[in-house]
C-alpha positions in Angstrom: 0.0 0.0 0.0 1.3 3.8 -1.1 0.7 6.8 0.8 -1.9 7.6 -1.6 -4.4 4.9 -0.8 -4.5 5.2 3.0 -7.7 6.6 4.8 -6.4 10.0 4.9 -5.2 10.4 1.0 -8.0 12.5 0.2 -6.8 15.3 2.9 -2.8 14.8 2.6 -2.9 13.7 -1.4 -6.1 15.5 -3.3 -6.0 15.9 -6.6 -8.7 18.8 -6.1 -9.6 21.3 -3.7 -12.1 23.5 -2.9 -11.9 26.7 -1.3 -14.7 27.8 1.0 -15.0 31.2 2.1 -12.2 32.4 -0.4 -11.9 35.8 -0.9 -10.1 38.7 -2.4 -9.7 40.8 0.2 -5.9 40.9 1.2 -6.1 40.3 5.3 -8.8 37.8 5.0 -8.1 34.1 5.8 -10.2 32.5 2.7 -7.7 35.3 0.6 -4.6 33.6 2.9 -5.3 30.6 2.0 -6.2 30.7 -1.4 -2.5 32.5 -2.5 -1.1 29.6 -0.5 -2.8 27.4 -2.8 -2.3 29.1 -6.0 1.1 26.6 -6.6 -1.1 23.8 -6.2 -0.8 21.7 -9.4 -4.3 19.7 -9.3 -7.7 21.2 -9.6 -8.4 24.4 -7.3 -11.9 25.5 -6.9 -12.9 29.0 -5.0 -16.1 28.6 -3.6 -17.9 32.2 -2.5 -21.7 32.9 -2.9 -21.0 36.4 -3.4 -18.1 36.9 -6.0 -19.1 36.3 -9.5 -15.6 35.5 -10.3 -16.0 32.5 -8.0 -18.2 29.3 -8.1 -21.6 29.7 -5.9 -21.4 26.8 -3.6 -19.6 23.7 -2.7 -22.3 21.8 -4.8 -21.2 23.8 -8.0 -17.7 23.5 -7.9 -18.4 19.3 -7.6 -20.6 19.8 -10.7 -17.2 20.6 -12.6 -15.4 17.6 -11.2 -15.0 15.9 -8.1 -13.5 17.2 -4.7 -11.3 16.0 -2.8 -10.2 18.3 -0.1 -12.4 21.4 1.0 -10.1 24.5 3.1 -13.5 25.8 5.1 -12.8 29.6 5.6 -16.0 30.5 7.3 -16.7 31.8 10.6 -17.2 28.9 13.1 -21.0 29.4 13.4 -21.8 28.6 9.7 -18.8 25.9 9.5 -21.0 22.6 10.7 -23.5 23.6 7.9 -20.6 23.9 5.2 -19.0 20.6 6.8 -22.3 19.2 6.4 -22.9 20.4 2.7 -19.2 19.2 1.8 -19.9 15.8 3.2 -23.1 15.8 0.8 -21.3 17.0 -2.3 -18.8 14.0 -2.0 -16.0 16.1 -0.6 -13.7 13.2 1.2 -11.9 15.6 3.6 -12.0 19.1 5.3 -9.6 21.4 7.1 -11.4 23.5 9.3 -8.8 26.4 10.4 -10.9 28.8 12.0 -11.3 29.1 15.9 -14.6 29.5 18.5 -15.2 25.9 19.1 -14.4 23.6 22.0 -11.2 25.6 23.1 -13.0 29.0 23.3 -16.1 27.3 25.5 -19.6 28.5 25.3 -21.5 28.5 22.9 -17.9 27.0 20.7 -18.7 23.6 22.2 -21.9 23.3 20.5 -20.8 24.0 17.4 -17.8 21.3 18.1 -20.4 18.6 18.6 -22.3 19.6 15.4 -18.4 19.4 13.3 -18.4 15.2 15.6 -21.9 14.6 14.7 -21.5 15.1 10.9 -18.0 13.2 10.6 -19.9 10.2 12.5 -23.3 10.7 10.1 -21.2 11.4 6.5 -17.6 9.8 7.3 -15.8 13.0 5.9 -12.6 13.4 7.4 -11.8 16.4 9.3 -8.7 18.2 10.6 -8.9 20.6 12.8 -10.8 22.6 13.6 -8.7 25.6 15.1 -5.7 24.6 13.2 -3.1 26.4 11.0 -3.4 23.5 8.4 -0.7 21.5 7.2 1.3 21.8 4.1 3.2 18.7 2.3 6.2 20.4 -0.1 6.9 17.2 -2.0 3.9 17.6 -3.6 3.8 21.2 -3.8 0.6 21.3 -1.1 0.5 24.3 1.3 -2.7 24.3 2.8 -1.5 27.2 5.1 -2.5 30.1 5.8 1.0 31.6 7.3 3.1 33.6 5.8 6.5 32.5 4.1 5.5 28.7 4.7 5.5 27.6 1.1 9.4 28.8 1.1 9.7 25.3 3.4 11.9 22.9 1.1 10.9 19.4 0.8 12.9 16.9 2.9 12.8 13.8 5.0 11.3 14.9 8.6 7.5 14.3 9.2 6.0 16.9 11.7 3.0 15.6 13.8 2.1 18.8 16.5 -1.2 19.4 18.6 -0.9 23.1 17.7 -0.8 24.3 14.5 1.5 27.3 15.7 4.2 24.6 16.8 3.9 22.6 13.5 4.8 25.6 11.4 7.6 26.3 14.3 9.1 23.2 14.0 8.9 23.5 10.1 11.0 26.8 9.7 13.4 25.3 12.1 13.6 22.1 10.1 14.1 24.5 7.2 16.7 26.4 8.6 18.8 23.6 9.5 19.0 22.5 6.2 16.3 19.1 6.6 13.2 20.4 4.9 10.0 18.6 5.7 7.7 15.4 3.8 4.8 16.7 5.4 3.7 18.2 8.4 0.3 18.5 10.0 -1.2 20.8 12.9 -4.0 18.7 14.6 -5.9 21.5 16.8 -8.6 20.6 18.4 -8.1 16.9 16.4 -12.1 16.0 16.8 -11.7 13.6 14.1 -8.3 12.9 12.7 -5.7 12.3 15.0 -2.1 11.5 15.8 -2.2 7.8 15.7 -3.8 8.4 12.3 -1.5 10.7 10.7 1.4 8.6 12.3 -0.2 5.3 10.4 -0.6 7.3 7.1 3.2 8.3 7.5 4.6 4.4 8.0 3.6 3.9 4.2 4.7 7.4 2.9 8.3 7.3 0.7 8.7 10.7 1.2 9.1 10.8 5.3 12.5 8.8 7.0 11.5 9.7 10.4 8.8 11.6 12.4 8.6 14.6 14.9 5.7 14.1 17.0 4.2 17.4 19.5 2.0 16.1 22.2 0.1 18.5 24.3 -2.9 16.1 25.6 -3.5 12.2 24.3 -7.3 11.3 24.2 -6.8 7.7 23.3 -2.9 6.6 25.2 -3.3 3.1 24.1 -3.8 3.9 20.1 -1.1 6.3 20.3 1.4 3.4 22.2 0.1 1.4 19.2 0.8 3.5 16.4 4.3 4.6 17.3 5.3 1.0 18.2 4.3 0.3 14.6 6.1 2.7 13.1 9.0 2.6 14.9 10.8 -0.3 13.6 10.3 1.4 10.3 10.7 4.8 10.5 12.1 6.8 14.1 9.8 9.1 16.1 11.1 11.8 18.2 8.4 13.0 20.9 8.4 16.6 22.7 5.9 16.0 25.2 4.4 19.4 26.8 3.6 19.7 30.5 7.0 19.1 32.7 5.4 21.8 35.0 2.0 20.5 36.0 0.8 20.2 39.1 -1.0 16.9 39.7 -4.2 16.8 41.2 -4.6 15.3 44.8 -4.4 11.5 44.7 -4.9 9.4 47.6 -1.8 7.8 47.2 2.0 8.6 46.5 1.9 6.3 43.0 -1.2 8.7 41.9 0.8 11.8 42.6 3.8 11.0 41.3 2.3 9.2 38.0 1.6 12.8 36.7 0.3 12.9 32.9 3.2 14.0 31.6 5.3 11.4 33.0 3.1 8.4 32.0 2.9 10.0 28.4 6.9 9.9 28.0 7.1 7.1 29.5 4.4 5.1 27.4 5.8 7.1 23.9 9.6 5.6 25.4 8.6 2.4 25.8 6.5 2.4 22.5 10.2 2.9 20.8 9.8 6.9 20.5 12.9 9.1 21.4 11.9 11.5 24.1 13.7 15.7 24.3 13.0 18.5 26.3 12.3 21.1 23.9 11.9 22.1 20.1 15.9 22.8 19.4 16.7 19.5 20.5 13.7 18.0 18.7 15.2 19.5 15.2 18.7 18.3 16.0 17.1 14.8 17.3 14.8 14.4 14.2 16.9 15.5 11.6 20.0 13.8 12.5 17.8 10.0 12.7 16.2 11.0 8.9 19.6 10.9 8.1 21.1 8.1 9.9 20.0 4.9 12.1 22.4 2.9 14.2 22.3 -0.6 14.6 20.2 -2.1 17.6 21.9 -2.3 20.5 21.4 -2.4 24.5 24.0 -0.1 25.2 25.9 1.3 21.8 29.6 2.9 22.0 30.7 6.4 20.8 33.5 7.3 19.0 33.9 11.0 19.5 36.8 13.6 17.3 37.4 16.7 17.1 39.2 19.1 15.4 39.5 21.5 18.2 39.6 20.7 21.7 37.6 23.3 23.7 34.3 22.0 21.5 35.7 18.4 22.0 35.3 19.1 25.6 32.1 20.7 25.4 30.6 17.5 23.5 31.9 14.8 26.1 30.9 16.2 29.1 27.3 16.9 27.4 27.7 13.1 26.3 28.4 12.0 29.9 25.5 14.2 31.2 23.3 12.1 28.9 24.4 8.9 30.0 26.2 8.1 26.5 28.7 5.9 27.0 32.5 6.6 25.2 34.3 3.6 26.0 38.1 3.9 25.8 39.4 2.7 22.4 41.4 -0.7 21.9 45.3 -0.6 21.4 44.8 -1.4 17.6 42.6 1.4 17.1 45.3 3.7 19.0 48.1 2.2 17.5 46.5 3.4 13.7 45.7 6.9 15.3 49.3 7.3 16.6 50.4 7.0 12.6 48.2 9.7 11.7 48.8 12.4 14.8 51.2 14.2 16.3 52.4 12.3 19.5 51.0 15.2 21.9 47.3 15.2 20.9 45.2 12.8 23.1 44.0 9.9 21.3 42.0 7.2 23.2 38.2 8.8 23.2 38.0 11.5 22.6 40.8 11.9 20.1 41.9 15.6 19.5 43.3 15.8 15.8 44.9 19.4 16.7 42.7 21.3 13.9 41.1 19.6 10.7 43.6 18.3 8.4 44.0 15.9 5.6 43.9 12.8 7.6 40.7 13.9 9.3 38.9 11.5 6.9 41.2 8.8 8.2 41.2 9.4 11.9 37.2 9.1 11.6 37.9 5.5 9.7 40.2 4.5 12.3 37.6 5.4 15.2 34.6 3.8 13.5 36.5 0.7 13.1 37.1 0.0 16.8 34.8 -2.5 17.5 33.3 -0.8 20.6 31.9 1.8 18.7 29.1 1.9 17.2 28.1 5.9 16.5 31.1 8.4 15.8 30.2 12.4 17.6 32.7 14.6 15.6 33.2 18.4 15.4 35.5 20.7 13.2 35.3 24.5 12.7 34.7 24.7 8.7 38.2 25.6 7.1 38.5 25.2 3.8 41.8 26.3 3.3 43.4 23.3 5.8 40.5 20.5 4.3 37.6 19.9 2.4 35.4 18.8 5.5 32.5 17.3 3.4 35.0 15.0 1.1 37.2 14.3 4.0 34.0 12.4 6.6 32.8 10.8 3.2 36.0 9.5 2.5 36.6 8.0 6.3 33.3 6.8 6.6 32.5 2.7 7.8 29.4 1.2 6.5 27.0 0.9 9.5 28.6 3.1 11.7 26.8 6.3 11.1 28.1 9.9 12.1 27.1 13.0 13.7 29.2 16.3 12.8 29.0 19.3 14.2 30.5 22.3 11.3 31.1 25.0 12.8 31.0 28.5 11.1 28.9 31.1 9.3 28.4 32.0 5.3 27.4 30.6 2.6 30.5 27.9 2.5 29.1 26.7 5.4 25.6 25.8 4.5 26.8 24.3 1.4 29.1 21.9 3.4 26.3 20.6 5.7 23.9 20.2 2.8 26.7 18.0 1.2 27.3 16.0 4.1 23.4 15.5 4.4 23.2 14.3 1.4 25.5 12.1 1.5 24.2 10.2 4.5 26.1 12.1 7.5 24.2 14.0 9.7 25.0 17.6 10.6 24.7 19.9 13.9 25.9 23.6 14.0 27.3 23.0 17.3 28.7 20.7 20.1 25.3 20.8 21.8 23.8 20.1 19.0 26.0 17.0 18.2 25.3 15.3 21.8 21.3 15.8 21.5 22.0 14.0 17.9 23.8 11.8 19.1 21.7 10.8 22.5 18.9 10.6 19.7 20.7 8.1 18.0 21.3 6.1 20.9 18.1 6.0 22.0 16.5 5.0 19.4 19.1 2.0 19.5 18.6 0.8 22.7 14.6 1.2 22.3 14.8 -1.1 19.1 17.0 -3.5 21.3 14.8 -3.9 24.3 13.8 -7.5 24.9 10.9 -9.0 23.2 8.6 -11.4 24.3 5.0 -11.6 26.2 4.1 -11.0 29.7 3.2 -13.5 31.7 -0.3 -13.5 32.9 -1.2 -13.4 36.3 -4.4 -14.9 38.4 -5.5 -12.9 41.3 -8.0 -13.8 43.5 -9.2 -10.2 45.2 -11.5 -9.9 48.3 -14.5 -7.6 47.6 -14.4 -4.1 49.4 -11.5 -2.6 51.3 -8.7 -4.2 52.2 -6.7 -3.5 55.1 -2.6 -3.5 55.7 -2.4 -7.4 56.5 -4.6 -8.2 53.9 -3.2 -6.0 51.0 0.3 -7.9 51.9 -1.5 -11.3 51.8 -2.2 -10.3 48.4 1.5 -9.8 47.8 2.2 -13.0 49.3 0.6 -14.5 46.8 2.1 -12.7 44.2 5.7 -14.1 45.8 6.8 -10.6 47.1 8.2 -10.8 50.4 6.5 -9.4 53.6 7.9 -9.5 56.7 6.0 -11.9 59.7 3.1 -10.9 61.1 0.0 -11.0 62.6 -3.4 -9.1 62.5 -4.5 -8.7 66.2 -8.1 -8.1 67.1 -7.2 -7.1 70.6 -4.6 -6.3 73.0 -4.3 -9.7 74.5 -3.8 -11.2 71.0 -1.3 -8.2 69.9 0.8 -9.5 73.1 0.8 -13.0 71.8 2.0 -12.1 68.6 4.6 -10.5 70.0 6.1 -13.7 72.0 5.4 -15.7 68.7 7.5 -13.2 66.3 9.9 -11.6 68.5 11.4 -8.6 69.1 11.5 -5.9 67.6 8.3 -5.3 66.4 6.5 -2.6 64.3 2.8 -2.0 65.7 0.0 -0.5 63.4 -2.7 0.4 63.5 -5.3 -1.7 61.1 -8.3 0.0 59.3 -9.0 -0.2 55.8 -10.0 3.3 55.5 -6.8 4.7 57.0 -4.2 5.0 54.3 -1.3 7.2 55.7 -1.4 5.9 59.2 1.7 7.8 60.1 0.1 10.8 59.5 -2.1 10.1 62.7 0.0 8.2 64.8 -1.0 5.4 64.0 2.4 3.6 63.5 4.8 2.5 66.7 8.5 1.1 65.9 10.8 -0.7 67.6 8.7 -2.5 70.1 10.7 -5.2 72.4 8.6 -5.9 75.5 5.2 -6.2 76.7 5.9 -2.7 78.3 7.1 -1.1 75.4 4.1 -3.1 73.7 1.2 -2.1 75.9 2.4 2.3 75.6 2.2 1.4 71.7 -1.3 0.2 72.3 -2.7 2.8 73.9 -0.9 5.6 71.7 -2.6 3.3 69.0 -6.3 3.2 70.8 -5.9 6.6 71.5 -5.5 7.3 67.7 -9.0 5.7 67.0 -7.4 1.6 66.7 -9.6 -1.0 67.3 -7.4 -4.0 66.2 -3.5 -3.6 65.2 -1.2 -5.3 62.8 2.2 -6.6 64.7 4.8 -7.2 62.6 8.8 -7.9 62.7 11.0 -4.8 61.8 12.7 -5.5 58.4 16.6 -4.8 58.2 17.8 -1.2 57.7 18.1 -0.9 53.7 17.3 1.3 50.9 13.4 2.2 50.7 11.7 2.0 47.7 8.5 3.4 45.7 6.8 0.2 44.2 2.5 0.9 42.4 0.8 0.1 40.1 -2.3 1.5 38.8 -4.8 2.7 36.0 -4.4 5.9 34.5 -7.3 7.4 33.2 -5.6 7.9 29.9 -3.0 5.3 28.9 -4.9 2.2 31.3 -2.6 0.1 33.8 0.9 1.4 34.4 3.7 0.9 36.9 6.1 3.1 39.0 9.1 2.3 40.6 11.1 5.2 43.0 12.9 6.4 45.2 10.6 5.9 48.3 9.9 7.9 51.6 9.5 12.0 51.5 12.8 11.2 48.3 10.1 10.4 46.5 7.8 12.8 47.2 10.8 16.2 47.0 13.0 15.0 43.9 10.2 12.6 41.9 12.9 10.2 41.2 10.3 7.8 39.4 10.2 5.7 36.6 6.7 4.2 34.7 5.9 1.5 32.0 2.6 0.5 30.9 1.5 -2.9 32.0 1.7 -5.6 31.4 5.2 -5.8 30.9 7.9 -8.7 31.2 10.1 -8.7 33.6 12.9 -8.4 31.4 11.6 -4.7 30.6 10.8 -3.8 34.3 14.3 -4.6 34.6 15.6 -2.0 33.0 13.5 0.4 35.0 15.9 1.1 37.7 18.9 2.2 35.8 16.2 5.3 34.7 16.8 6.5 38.5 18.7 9.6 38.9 19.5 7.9 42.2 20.5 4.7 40.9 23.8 4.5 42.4 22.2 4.1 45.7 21.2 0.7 44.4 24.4 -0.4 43.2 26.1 -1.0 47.1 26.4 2.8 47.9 28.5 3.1 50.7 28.3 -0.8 51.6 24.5 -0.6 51.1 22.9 -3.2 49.5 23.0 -4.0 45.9 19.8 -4.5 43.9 19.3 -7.6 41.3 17.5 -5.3 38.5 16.1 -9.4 37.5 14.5 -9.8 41.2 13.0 -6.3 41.0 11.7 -6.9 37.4 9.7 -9.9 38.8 7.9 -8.1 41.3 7.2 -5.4 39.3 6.0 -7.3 36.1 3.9 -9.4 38.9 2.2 -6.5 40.5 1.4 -4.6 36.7 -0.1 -8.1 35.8 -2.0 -8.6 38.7 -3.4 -5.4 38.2 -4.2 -5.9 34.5 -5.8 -9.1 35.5 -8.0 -7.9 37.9 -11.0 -5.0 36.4 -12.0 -4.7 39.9 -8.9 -2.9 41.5 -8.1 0.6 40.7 -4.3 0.4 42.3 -1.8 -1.9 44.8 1.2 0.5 46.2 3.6 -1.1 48.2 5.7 2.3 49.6 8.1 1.4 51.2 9.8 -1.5 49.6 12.6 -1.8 51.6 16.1 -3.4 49.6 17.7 -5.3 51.9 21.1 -7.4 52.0 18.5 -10.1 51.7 16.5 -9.0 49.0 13.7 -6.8 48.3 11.0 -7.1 51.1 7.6 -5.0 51.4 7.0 -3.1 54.4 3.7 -1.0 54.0 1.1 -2.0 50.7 -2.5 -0.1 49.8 -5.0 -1.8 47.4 -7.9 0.2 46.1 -10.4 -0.9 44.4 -12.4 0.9 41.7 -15.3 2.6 42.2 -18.8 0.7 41.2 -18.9 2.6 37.9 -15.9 2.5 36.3 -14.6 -1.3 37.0 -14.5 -2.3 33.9 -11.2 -3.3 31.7 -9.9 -0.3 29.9 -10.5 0.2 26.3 
């Protein structure tokens, strides 16, 4: 199948359009967007009841011929009725670029549902509305109405943006840095067609090597997780996801509060294969470089990283480092070659410092990319024409399937042409060292994503008592699921509490043990360190006196490192899991990461390296060390159990204490959903 034959050809491929509301006013949008069309090589019909120069009505301009694409340039209160009439003249797509609907509230919502109702009644695809449009240079298409868009060359980068402000951003940024776009699309208010869609339409378009995707808000998480896991292994996706900043809303839990939308949304694109950045420069250098370039899959890829000049050498490994790349000394061989092609006092085992660009730049870059712990080469040179020819020197020194980033540095004309050359050749280009590592990271991890282990989760059978569950039974639960609990025993007096204490030993943690109570610290309902019956019997009336009727007594687990374990159902994306940093960590520095469940364990696995604070896993200070496999488990059993079971809403076990033992679970939660939404996520 082509790009012309998906569902969305007859928006992103007419072969006739129809402009409604065209005009010839200069300053009106129907007069916009008809000069932006004016290059457009099929049919173009201007549709206004009152110019005689210009066909009457949507159901005149069909007469002529059919329509494939109607630009609706009307104010939003007579756009469902034009919708409606294009639907009804055969027109198989709209672009609706006009605001006053949903986002402007009021009366705008209405007219919203009217623009839903006819796409369901007729099937006409709509984009938009409160959209820019979108504008696709290979085929000459600008269905823009901004200014200076059609100047946008054709290239290899797909843009995919919520806002139709950021699509034409991102396009003049792609533009100036020399990429060009295949097509790129401004959702708006996306009532009908949507990112999953356009991202489906793109796996089978020629034109696009790799994809730019702006997410402000996701409707449907799972379809989106879909579509970008389809595409992936095809084409690479590179995902700015707005929102860093929000403030969650209250949850009754720490999982809730930490799981914030933004979070879960990178976190489901990253584990869907997309590349995540933190803003629109990085997106450009991200995107552009991977249209260029795609290294092979790995877990965790080498780089190779020269430079002409060693302040911007610098500058580029210690942004590498900061982004976790690794640049692995080089073997003997690999030095041994270098030492034949530079002066004795330039450093040459990663990075290697050539002194300035020279002749044997070409070579140096060979001799790096043929180590065989590399696997990307980072290079930079200031452009110099008069010491080499930078383009034919990295073409020259160039290894088949080791692909390179280079930053050229320098201004002019000279310049541009250089990185154009070297983008054409299959070498992608940064203006700077900054720009190089955010390639570079990019490249890497879109690797590693197309490395991560395959295979199906394993389900898991839970059997859940109805209604709340309290402390001792929320960790019978995880019994079952084979996570560790410390002993114990739920006490329905004082006399049996004081049993329980003879049977386990000292010392012992004494809670209090209601259902309802979810933070039982915060009312003193928790006593530690419990040896004797004395000691036992002032915990039980601090605990009586803080409203406990019968009390959990269990043995203190081992000092360790304390950490965030939940899972639960986000309203957006369904069941997902989050592993922290636990205690008030968590809560201050929102060390967390999330997957989607279900997962395998071989995934969860990887989960804990994400940690800013991972080295206080890895024996910090003679602490414990954690098994990532043993972790993995528990978290691929807990996301399965709560996939498995439509009843429960979410099962936090905070802390989860790592221990010289193992991982053991000292406090668990288990809510279960309320009567009218337990049903399995879409």
């Amino acid at each position: 199948m082509t790009a012309t034959t998906t569902p969305l050809a007859a928006l992103f491929a007419p072969e006739a359009i129809a402009v409604v509301g065209a005009s010839r006013t200069p300053g009106k949008l129907g007069a916009a967007l008809a000069r932006s069309l004016s290059g457009f090589s099929g049919r173009l019909a201007l549709v206004n009841g009152r110019d005689e120069t210009m066909y009457p009505s949507l159901a005149a301009a069909t007469a002529e011929g059919p329509v494939d694409l109607a630009m609706i340039c009307v104010p939003a209160r007579a756009c469902p009725g034009v919708l409606a009439e294009a639907a009804a003249a055969g027109v198989g797509a709209a672009v609706i670029c006009g605001g006053g609907f949903a986002e402007a509230g009021g009366p705008g919502i209405g007219l919203q549902e009217r623009l839903v109702q006819t796409v369901r009644d007729t099937g006409i695809r709509l984009l938009g509305p409160n959209t820019s449009g979108f504008l696709a240079p290979p085929r000459g298409l600008t269905a823009s109405f901004v200014p200076g868009v059609a100047s946008v060359e054709a290239g290899r980068v797909a843009v995919v943006a919520a806002s139709g402000g950021v699509n034409h951003a991102l396009a003049f940024l792609l533009a100036e840095a020399g990429h060009g776009v295949s097509l790129a699309v401004g959702l708006g208010n996306g009532v009908d067609v949507t990112a999953p869609e356009v991202l489906a339409h793109l796996a089978t378009d020629p034109a696009t090597g790799a994809v730019a995707l702006h997410i402000e808000s996701v409707a449907d998480g799972r379809a989106l997780v879909e579509a970008v896991a389809a595409l992936v292994p095809h084409k690479p996706v590179v995902a700015l996801v707005v929102g860093r900043n929000d403030v969650g809303e209250f949850a009754a839990s720490h999982t809730g509060a930490l799981a914030t939308s933004w979070r879960t949304t990178r976190a489901a694109l990253a584990q869907a294969g997309a590349v995540l950045v933190d803003d629109e420069r990085e997106l450009v250098d991200a995107v552009g470089a991977l249209s260029v370039i795609r290294a092979a899959p790995a877990a965790d890829p080498g780089v190779g990283v020269v430079t002409a000049q060693a302040g911007p050498g610098l500058l580029l490994l210690d942004d590498l480092r900061g982004r976790r790349a690794r640049v692995p000394g080089l073997t003997a061989a690999t030095q041994d070659a270098l030492s034949t092609l530079l002066p004795p006092l330039t450093f040459q085992r990663n990075p290697v410092d050539t002194g300035r660009p020279g002749p044997e730049f070409g070579a140096v870059l060979s001799a790096v990319a043929g180590d065989p712990e590399v696997a990307v080469v980072a290079g930079y040179a200031l452009h110099e024409p008069d010491a080499v020819d930078l383009a034919a020197a990295v073409k020259e020194g160039r290894v088949p399937g080791v692909p390179v980033v280079l930053g050229v540095g320098g201004t002019g004309l000279d310049v541009l042409r250089c990185r154009a050359e070297l983008i054409a050749a299959g070498v992608a280009v940064a203006k700077d060292p900054h720009g190089v590592a955010a390639a570079i990271a990019a490249v890497l991890a879109d690797a590693r994503g197309r490395a991560r282990p395959a295979g199906l989760p394993a389900p898991v059978e839970l059997a859940v008592t109805a209604g709340p569950l309290d402390e001792d039974q929320a960790k019978a639960l995880l019994d079952t699921l084979g996570i560790a609990t410390m002993p114990r025993r739920a006490c329905a007096d004082r006399a049996a509490a004081h049993a329980a204490l003879a049977e386990i030993g000292g010392p012992v943690a004494v809670k209090l043990l209601d259902a309802t109570v979810l933070h039982k610290t915060e009312i003193g309902g928790v006593r530690l360190g419990i040896r004797n019956a004395a000691e036992l019997d002032a915990a039980l009336d601090a605990l009586e006196a803080a409203g406990a009727v019968r009390f959990l007594v269990e043995r203190m687990a081992p000092h360790g490192i304390d950490l965030v374990l939940g899972a639960r159902r986000d309203p957006v994306f369904g069941p997902i899991v989050l592993v922290g940093l636990g205690g008030t960590t968590a809560e201050a520095l929102a060390d967390v990461t999330v997957r989607l469940a279900p997962l395998t364990a071989a995934e969860a696995a990887l989960m804990p390296a994400e940690l800013v604070g991972h080295a206080l896993l890895e024996g910090w200070r003679g602490g414990p060390t954690l098994d990532p496999t043993a972790l993995g488990e528990v978290v691929a059993r807990l996301g399965g159990a709560l996939d498995g079971a439509p009843d429960l809403a979410e099962i936090e076990v905070n802390p989860l204490r790592l221990t010289d033992a193992g991982l053991v679970a000292l406090d668990s939660v288990v809510l279960h959903r309320e009567a009218d939404d337990a049903h399995p996520h879409p």
